[in-house]
C-alpha positions in Angstrom: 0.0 0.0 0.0 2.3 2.8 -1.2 2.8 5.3 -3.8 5.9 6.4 -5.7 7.6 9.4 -5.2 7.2 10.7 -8.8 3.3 9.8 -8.4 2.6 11.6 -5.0 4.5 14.9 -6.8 2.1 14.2 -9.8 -1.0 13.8 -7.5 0.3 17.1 -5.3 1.5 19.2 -8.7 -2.2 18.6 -10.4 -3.7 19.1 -6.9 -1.9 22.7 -6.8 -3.6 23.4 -9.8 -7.3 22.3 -8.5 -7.1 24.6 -6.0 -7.8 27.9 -7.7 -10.6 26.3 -8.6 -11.6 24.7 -6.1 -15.5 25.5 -6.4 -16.0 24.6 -10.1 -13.9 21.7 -9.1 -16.3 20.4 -6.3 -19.3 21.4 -8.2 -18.3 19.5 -11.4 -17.3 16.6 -9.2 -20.6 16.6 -7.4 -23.0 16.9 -10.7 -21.1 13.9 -12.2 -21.2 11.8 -9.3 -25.4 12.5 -9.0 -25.6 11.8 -13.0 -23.8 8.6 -12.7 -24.9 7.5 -9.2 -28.2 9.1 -8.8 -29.1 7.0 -5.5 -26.6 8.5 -3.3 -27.8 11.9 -4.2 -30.5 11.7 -1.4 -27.5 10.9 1.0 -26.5 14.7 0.9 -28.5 16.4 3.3 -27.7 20.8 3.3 -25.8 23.3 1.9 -24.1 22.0 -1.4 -21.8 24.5 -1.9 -20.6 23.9 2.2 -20.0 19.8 1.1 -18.0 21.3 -2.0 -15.6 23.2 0.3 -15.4 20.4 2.8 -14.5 17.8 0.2 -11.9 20.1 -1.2 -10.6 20.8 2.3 -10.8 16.8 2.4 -8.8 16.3 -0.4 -6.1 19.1 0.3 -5.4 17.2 3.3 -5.4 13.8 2.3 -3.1 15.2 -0.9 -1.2 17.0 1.7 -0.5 13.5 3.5 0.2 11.3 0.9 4.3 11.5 1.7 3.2 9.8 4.8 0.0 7.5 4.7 0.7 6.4 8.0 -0.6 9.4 8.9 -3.8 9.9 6.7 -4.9 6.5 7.5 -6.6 7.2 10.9 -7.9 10.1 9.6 -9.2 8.3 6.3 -10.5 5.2 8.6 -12.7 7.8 11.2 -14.6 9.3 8.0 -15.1 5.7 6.6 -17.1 5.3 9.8 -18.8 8.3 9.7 -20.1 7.5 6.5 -21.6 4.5 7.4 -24.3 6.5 9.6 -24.8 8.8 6.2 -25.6 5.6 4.5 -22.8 5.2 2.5 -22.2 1.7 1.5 -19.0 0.2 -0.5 -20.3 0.3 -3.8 -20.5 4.0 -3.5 -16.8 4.2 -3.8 -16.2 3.1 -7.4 -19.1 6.3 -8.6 -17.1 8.2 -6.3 -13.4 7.7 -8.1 -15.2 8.0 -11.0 -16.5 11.4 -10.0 -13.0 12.3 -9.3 -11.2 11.4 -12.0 -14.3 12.6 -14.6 -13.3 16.0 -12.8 -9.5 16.1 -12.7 -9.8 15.4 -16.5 -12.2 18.2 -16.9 -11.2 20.6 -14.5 -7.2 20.2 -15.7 -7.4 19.4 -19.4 -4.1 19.0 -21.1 -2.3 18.6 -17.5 -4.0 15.7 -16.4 -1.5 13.5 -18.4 -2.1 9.4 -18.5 0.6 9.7 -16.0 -1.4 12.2 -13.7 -4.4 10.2 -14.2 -2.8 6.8 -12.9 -1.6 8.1 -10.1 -4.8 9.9 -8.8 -6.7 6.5 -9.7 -3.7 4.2 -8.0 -3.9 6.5 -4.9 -7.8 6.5 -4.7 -7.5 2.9 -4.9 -5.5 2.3 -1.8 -7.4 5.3 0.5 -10.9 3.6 -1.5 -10.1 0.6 0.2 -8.4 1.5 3.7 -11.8 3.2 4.0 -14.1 0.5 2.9 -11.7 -1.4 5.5 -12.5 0.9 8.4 -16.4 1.2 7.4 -17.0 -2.8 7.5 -16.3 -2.3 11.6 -18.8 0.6 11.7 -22.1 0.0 13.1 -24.8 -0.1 10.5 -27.1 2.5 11.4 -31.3 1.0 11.6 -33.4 2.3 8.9 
């Protein structure tokens, strides 16, 4: 469960440019994912545009971390849990990277090379899976 250093620079270099966009990004990311998984849509409860900035805020940090996954791990494992009680299950994960991806390529075009693009899907594969990890010890919540 580890990344390369040349794909944790690609993830945090493409990252860096994300960032000043931040809320087209999370927007983009959030209309894909309801287009393509339309069942988790009633799982977002709120202010849209608050989610946006805490996924980004999410996703700075877990970029942030990814020179050290020992770190994010616990962090990554906590929300897993959370999630349960939202009703997220582990099949939500693959619309989810899907989202993610379908953004990057949107939101940085010519930058988001093959290269980019396997690292962001080889390190949402490991955290996908730490998380669906920590969320299989979460209580379900009753219906």
């Amino acid at each position: 469960m580890s990344l390369t250093p040349s794909q944790i620079e690609l993830i945090q270099d493409s990252f860096r440019k994300v960032v000043p966009i931040a809320d087209t990004a999370a927007a983009l990311f959030y209309g894909r994912l309801f287009e393509i998984a339309p069942e988790v849509k009633p799982l977002f409860k709120g202010d849209m545009s608050l989610q946006g900035a805490k996924l980004m805020a999410t996703l700075g940090l877990v970029v942030a971390g990814l020179n050290d996954l020992s770190k994010i791990v616990p962090a990554a494992e906590s929300l897993a849990r959370k999630h349960v009680a939202y009703g997220v299950k582990d099949a939500h994960y693959a619309p989810v990277g899907a989202a993610l991806i379908w953004t990057l390529e949107r939101g940085l075009g010519p930058d988001f090379t093959p290269e980019t693009k396997d690292a962001w899907v080889e390190a949402y594969g490991i955290l996908s899976s730490v998380m669906i990890a920590a969320s299989a010890e979460a209580p379900v919540p009753a219906e």
